[in-house]
C-alpha positions in Angstrom: 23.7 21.3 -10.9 21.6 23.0 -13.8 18.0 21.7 -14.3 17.6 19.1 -16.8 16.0 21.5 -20.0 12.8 20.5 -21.6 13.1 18.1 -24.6 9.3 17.7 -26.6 10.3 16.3 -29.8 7.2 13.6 -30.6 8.9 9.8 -30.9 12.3 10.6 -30.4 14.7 9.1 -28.2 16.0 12.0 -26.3 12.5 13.3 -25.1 11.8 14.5 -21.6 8.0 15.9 -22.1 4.9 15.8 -23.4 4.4 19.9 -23.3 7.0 22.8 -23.8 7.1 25.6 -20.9 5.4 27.9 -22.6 2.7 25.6 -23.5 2.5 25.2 -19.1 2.8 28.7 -19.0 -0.3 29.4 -21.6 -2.5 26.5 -19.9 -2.5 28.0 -16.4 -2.6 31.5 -17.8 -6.3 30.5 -19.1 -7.0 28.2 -16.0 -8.6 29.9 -13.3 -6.7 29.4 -9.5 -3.4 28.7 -10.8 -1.5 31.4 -9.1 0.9 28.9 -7.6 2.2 28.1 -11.1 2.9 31.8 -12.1 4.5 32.6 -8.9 7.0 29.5 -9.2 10.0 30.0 -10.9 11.1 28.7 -14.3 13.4 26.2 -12.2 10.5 24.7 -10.6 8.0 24.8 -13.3 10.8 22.9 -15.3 11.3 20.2 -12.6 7.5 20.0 -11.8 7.1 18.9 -15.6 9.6 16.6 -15.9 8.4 14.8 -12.8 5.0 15.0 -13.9 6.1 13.6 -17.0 8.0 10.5 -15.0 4.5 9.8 -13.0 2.6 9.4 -16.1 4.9 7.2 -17.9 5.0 4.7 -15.2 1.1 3.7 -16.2 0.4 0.9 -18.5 -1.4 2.5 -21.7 -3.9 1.3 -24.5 -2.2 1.1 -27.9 1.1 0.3 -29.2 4.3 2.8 -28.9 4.7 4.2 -31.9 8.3 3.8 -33.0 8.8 0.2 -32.4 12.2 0.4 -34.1 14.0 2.9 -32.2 14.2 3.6 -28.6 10.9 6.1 -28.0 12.0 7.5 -24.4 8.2 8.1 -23.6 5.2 6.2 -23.7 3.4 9.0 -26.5 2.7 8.8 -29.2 1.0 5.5 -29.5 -0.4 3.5 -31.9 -3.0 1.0 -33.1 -4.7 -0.9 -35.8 -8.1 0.4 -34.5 -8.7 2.8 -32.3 -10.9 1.8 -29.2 -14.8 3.2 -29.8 -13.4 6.1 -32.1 -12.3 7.8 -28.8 -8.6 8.8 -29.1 -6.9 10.4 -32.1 -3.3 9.2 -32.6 -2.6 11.2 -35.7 -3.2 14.7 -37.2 -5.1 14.9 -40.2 -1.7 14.3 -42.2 -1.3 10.8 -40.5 1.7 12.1 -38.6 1.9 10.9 -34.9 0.5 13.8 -32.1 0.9 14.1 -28.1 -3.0 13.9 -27.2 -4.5 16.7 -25.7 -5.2 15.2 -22.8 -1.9 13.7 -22.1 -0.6 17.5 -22.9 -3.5 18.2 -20.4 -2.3 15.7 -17.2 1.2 16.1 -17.3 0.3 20.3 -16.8 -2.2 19.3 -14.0 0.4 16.7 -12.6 3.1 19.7 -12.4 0.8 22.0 -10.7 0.0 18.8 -8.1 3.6 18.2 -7.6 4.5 22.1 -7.1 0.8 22.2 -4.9 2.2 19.2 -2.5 6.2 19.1 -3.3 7.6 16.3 -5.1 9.1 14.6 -2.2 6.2 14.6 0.1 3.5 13.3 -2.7 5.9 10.0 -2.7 6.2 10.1 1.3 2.0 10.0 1.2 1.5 7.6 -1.0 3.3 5.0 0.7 2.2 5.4 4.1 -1.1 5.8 2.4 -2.5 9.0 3.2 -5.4 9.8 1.8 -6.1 13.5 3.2 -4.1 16.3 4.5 -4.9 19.3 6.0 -3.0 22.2 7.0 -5.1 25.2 9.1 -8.7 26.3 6.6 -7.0 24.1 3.8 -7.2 20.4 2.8 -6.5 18.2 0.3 -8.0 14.8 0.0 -7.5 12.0 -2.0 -10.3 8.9 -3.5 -10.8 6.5 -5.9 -10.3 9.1 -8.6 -6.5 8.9 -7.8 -4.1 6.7 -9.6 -1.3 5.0 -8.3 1.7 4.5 -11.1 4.3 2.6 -10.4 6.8 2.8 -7.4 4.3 4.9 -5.2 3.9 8.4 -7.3 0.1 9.6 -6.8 -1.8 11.1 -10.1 -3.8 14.0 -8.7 -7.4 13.7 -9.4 -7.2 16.3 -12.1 -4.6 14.8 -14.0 -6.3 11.6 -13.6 -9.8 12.6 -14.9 -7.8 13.3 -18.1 -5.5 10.0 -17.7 -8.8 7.4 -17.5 -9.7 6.9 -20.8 -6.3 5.9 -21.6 -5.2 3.4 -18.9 -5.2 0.3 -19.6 -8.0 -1.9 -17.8 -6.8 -5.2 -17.6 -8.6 -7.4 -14.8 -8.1 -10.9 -14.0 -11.3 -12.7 -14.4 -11.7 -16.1 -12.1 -13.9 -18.4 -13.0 -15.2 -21.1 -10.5 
């Protein structure tokens, strides 16, 4: 069976991404130490997205979706009466609804975590609750900077430090 193709139309029903492939392609082509993401091939930079792109949906978000009236398939774009602290732009400067850049930013970094770890092993970590690995000179571990979403995917701590300004916060507060 073919891979699933990239879909990144803002608001619409039958999106599948936040970023196009090239856009991926472009990102780690300016990032330094991203060599895992040009040796992969377009197969697996294409299923490293869309997971990616699954992961970060599965966080609760500030703001509104934007298309209340028909089905938005992913949590971007958002929307909001006022925006929190002047902090996140929701629009271009024609008032048309955008993809932050730092949503753009954590699904590419999620992608290069999932094709860094394998998709089926991040899952396998998180729920016996790993929170280091090491294999020979190399290691990976995990902190508070992680976020769990959902049913068990980890957010690597780069796509995280983009993620944290827009997750929502909500604590229970107990009073005695």
């Amino acid at each position: 069976m073919a891979v699933s193709t990239l879909v990144e139309t803002v608001a619409a029903e039958t999106a599948n991404t936040y970023v196009t492939l090239a856009e991926a392609n472009q990102y780690f082509e300016d990032r330094p130490g991203s060599t895992l993401w040009s040796s992969a091939t377009t197969d697996q930079k294409t299923q490293a997205l869309l997971a990616a792109c699954m992961d970060i949906d599965k966080l609760e978000f500030l703001y509104e979706i934007y298309d209340q009236s028909t089905p938005q398939a992913l949590q971007f774009p958002r929307t909001a009466s006022t925006i929190m602290n002047n902090r996140h732009q929701l629009t271009d400067s024609s008032g048309d609804p955008i993809i932050p850049t730092d949503i753009k930013r954590a699904q590419m970094e999620q992608a290069y975590h999932r094709l860094r770890l394998g998709s089926a092993e991040i899952e396998d970590m998180a729920a016996k609750g790993i929170v280091s690995k090491s294999i020979g000179d190399t290691s990976v571990s995990y902190s508070e900077s992680l976020i769990t979403a959902g049913a068990g995917a980890t957010i690597g701590s780069m796509a995280a430090s983009f993620l944290r300004s827009w997750i929502n916060r909500v604590r229970e507060v107990r009073r005695g």
